[in-house]
C-alpha positions in Angstrom: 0.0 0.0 0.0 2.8 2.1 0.7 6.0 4.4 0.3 7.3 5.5 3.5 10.3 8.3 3.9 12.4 7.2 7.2 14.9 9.3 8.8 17.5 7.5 10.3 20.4 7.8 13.2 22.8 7.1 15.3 25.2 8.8 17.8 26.4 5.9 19.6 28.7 2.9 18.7 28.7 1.8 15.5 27.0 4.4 14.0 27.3 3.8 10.0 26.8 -0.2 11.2 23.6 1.0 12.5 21.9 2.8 9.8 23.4 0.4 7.3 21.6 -2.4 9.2 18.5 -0.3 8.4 19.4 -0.5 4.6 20.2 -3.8 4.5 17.1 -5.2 6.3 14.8 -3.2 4.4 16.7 -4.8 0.9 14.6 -4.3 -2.3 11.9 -2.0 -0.6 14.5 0.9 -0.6 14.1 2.8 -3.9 16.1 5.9 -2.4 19.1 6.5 0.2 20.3 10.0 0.7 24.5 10.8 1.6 25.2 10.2 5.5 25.4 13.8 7.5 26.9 14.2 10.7 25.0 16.5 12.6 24.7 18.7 16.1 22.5 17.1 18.2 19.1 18.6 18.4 17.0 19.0 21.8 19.6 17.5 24.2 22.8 18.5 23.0 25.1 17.7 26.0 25.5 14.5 23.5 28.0 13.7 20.6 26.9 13.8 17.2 25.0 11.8 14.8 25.1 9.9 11.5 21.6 10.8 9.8 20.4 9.5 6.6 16.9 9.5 4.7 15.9 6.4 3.3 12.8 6.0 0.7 11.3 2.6 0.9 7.7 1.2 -0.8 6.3 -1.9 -0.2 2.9 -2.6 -1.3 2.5 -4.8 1.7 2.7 -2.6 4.3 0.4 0.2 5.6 1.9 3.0 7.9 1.4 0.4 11.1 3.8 -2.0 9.7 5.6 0.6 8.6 6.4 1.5 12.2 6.2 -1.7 13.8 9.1 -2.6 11.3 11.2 0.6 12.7 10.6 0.1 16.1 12.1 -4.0 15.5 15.1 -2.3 13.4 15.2 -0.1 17.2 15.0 -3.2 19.4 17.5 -4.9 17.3 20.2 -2.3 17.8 19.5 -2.4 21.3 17.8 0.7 21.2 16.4 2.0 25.2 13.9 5.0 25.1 15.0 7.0 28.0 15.8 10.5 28.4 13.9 12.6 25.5 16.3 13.4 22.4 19.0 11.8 24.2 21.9 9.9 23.1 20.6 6.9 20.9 22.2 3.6 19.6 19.5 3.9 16.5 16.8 6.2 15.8 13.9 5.2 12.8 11.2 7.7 12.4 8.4 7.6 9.8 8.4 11.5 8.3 5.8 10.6 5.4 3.9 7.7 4.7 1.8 8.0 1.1 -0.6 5.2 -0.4 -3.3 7.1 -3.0 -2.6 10.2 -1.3 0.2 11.1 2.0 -1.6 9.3 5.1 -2.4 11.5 8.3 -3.0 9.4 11.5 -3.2 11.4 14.5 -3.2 8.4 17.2 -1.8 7.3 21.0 1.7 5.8 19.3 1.4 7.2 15.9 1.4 10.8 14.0 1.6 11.3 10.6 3.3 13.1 9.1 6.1 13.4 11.9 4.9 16.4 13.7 8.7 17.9 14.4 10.1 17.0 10.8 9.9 20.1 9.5 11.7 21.8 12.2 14.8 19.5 11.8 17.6 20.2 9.0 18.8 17.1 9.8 15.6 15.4 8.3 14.8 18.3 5.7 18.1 18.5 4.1 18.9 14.3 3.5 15.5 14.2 2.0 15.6 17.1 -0.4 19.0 15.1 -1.5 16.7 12.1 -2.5 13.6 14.2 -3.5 14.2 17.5 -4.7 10.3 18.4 -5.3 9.3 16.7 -1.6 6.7 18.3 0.1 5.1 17.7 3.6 1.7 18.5 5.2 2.1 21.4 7.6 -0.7 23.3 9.0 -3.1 21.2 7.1 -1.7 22.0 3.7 1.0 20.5 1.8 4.5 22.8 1.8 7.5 22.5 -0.2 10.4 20.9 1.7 13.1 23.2 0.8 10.7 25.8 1.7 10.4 24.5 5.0 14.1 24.4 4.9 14.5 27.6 4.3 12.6 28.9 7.0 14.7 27.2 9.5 17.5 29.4 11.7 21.0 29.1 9.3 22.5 27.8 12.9 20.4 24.1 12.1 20.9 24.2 8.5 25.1 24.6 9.2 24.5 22.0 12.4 23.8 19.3 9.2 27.5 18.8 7.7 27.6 16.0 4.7 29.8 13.4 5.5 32.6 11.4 3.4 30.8 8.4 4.8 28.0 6.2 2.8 25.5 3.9 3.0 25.4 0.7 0.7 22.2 -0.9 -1.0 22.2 -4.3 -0.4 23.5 -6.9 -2.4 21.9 -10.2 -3.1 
């Protein structure tokens, strides 16, 4: 049923490990993988940085509950303990966008769609233009151009986003 645009990362450990674990376990279903930025922290920053990476993934099979149920096992998997908000994080999978026939809004307990903080965060906006140039996301109740959004944010978040030398690998069968 649908295409889902995940933001992924990682300041502790492994970190490239970690969002290539992402990659790989999602295989074929990825149809889009931006470069890896290191970036400031954002909320909590008494923290070290982190790898962030926007992935684009459809699988026809899924709505926007398995699409999170599948982040939250890539989360478990990489050990992943919800504790302090915005804190340090061994892997963090959030679902920005979802789209089936049109972009899915869910408003519920354990899931809102689209991500209700994405378009405050340069280290979503700016790996997902890289993938989608044209992307747009429902703000306000209307759809708004990503790099608009981008725009609008303080030049201290954009710079905070720095690309990195590092990548991430489709899988290989």
């Amino acid at each position: 049923m649908t295409r889902v645009v995940l933001s992924i990362g990682s300041n502790l450990g492994d970190r490239l490990a970690r969002l290539q674990a992402v990659v790989d376990g999602l295989g074929d279903a990825v149809v889009a993988m931006s470069p890896v930025y290191e970036t400031d922290p954002w909320g909590e920053t008494e923290q070290g940085p982190f790898l962030n990476a926007v992935l684009i993934a459809d699988d026809p099979s899924r709505d926007a509950r398995a699409w999170l149920r599948r982040a939250q096992e890539f989360e478990r998997a990489a050990g992943r303990v919800r504790g302090q908000r915005w804190g340090p994080r061994t892997l963090d999978v959030d679902l920005i966008a979802c789209y089936g026939d049109t972009e899915v809004v869910a408003v519920e307990s354990d899931l809102t769609l689209p991500h209700p903080l994405a378009h405050l965060r340069a280290f979503v906006l700016i790996p997902w233009l890289a993938v989608d140039p044209d992307a747009e996301l429902t703000v306000s109740g209307g759809p708004r151009p990503v790099a608009r959004l981008l725009a609008e944010l303080d030049p201290a978040d954009r710079a905070g986003v720095r690309l990195s030398p590092l990548t991430l690998e489709p899988k290989t069968h």
